[in-house]
N, C-alpha and C positions, 0 to 999 in steps of 0.2 A: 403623616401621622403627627398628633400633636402631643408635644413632650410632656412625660408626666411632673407631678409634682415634684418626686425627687429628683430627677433630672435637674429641672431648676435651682435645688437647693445643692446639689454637686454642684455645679457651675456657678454658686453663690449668687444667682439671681437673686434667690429670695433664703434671708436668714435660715441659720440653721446652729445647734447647739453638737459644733463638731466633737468625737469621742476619740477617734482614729479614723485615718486615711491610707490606702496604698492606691497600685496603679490596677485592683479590681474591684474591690468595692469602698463604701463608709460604712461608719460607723453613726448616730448621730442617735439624739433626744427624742421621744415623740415628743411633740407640742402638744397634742393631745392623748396623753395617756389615760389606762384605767389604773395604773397603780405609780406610786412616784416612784422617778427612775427608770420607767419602763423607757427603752433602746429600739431602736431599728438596727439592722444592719440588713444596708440596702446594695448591689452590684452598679458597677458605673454603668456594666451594657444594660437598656433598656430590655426587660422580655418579661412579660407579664405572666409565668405558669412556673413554676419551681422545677417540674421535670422536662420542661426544654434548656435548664441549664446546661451547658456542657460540663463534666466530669469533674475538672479541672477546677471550674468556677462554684459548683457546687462544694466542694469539698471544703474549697477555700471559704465561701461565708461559714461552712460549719466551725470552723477553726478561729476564724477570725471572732464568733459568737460564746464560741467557750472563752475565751480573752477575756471578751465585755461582761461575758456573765460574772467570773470571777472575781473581776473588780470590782461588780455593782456588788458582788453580796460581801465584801470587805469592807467596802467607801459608804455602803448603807443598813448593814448588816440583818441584810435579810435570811431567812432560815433555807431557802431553795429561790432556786431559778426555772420559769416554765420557760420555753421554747415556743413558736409559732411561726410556720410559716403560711404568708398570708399573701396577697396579690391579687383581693374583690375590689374594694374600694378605691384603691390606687395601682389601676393596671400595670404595676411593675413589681415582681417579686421581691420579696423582703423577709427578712425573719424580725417577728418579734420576742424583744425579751423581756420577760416580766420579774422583776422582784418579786420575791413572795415572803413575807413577814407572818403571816398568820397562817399555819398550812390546811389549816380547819377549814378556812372559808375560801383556799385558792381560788377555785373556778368561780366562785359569787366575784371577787374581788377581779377577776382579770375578764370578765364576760359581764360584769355590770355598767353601768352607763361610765363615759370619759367625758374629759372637760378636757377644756385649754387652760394648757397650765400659763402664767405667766412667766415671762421673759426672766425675771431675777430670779424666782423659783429654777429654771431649767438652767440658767449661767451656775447657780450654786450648785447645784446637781450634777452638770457638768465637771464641776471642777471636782468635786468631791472624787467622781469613775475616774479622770485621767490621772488623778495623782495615785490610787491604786491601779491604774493601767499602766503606768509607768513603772512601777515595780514589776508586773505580771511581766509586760516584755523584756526587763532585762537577765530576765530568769534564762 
């Protein structure tokens, strides 16, 4: 089977705007978001359905996702955080996390079309979440 995209970018083939790392999943940027800010946090083991995670690994991205969320809505001071886990487009399960700034129009805004962000937009972005990330973990 051939390795998905995230795969690659754990294994830093192919760039990626890292948020946090351990020895079970990342954290990282979408490149292509629908809202700025929006996070993945994806598992290092390949498996593409959210409930063949085991227990263990499930629990662990939910935890690891409340982290990321906290920091995005500090580092970019969104009013709420949506949740999504996804694993259509890129057969490997991930949650996504969306900012939400405007809570009127959440679902328009995180279910409307995405772009590719560029590269400086997501390094700033980046740096913005790990420096409220780094507070969240020394808590």
């Amino acid at each position: 089977m051939d390795e998905s995209i995230f795969t690659k970018i754990i294994k830093r083939e192919i760039p990626g705007h890292f948020l946090y790392e351990d020895d079970v999943c990342v954290a990282i940027l979408d490149a292509f978001p629908a809202v700025r800010g929006q996070s993945l946090v994806i598992p290092r083991k390949e498996i593409d359905y959210a409930f063949d995670l085991d227990d263990d690994t499930y629990q662990h991205l939910f935890k690891v996702a409340k982290i990321i969320g906290r920091a995005s809505d500090k580092a970019l001071g969104a009013k709420r955080t949506c949740l999504v886990i996804e694993g259509f487009e890129v057969p490997h399960v991930h949650l996504k996390i969306f900012p939400i700034f405007n809570t009127d129009k959440a679902l328009g805004e995180i279910m409307g079309e995405v772009r590719q962000e560029n590269a400086e937009e997501l390094a700033k972005v980046a740096q913005l979440i790990k420096t409220e990330l780094d507070t969240e973990l020394a808590v």
